[in-house]
C-alpha positions in Angstrom: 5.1 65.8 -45.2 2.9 65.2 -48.1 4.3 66.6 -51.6 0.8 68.4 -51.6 1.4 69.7 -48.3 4.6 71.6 -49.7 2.9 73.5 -52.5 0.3 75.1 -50.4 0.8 78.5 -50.0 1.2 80.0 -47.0 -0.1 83.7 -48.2 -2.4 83.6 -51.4 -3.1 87.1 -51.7 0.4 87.3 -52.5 -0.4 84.8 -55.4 -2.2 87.4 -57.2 -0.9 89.7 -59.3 -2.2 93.1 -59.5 -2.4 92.8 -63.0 -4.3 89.6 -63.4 -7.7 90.4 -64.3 -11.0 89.0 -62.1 -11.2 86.2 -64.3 -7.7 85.2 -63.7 -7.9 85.9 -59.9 -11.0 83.4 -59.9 -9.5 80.5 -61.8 -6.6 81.0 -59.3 -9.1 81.3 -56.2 -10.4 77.8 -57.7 -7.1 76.6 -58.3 -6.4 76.8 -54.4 -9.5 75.3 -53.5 -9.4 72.4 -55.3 -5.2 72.1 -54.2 -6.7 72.5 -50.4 -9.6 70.4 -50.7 -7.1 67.6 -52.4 -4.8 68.2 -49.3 -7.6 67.7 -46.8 -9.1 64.5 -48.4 -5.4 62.8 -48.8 -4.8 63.1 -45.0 -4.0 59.7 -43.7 -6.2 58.6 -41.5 -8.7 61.1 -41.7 -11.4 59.5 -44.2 -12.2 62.7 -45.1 -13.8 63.7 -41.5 -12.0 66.7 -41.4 -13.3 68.2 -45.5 -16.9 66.6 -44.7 -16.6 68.8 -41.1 -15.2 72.0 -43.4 -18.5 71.2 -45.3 -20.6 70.8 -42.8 -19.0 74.5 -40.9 -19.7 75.7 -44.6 -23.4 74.8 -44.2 -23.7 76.1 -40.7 -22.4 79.4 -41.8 -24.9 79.7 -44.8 -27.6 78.9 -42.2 -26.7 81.1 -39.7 -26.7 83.8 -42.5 -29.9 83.3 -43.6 -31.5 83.4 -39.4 -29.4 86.4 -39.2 -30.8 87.9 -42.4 -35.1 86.3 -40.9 -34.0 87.7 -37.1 -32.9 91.7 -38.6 -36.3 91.7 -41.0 -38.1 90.4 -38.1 -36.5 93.3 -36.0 -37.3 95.8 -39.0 -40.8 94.8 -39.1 -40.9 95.4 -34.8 -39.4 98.5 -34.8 -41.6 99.7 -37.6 -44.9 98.4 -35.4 -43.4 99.9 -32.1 -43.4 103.1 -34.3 -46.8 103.1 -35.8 -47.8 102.2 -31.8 -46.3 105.3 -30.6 -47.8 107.3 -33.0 -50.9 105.8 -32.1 -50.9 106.9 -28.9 -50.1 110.2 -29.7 -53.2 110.6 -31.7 -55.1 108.7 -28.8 -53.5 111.4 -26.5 -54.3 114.4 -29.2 -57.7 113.4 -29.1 -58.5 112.9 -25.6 -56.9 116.0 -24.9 -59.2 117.6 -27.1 -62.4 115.9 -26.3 -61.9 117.2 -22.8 -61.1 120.4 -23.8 -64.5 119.9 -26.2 -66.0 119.3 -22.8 -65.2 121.6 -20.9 -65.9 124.5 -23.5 -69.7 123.3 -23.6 -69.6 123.0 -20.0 -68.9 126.3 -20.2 -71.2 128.1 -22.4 -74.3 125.5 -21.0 -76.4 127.5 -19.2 -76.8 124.8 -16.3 -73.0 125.6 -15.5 -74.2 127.6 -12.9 -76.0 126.3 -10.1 -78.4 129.2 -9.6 -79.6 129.3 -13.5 -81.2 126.0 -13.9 
């Protein structure tokens, strides 16, 4: 084993202290990054495939973020028109409800709605 392998800790929330501060927790958090990163890059054999394939995962994730975050405002801007749609059809209903009703009122008071008066 690698004397960096034996100084990585196995639970690094338990590095920080309740009392440290956020600016002490980061340069900790960056403290442990750059110990892992070291770790990863000093594994024999590797030629660093194994931090360039933590990079490239890193990279993924940031792009599936932001298609995640394009596919939900996409959705947002669907359900919004599949809203305005339905309310359009109410108001197409509304009115053709009330044209015929329109219709059939005249009908009704025309003087040609019965056969006999024309």
């Amino acid at each position: 084993m690698s004397p960096s392998a034996r100084h990585l800790p196995a639970d690094i929330e338990g590095m920080m202290a309740p009392s440290d501060d956020i600016h002490r927790r980061q340069e900790k958090l960056v403290r442990i990054a750059q110990s892992l990163i070291r770790h990863i890059e000093e594994l024999p054999g590797d030629n660093g495939a194994s931090y360039a394939q933590f990079q490239r995962a890193a990279i993924l994730e940031d792009e599936v973020r932001a298609r995640t975050r394009e596919l939900e405002h996409a959705l947002d801007l669907l359900n919004s028109s599949n809203a305005e749609l339905e309310t359009a059809y109410r108001e197409k209903d509304t009115a053709r409800q009330n044209l015929a009703a329109a219709i059939e009122a005249v009908q009704e008071a025309s003087p040609c709605s019965m056969p006999m008066t024309c």
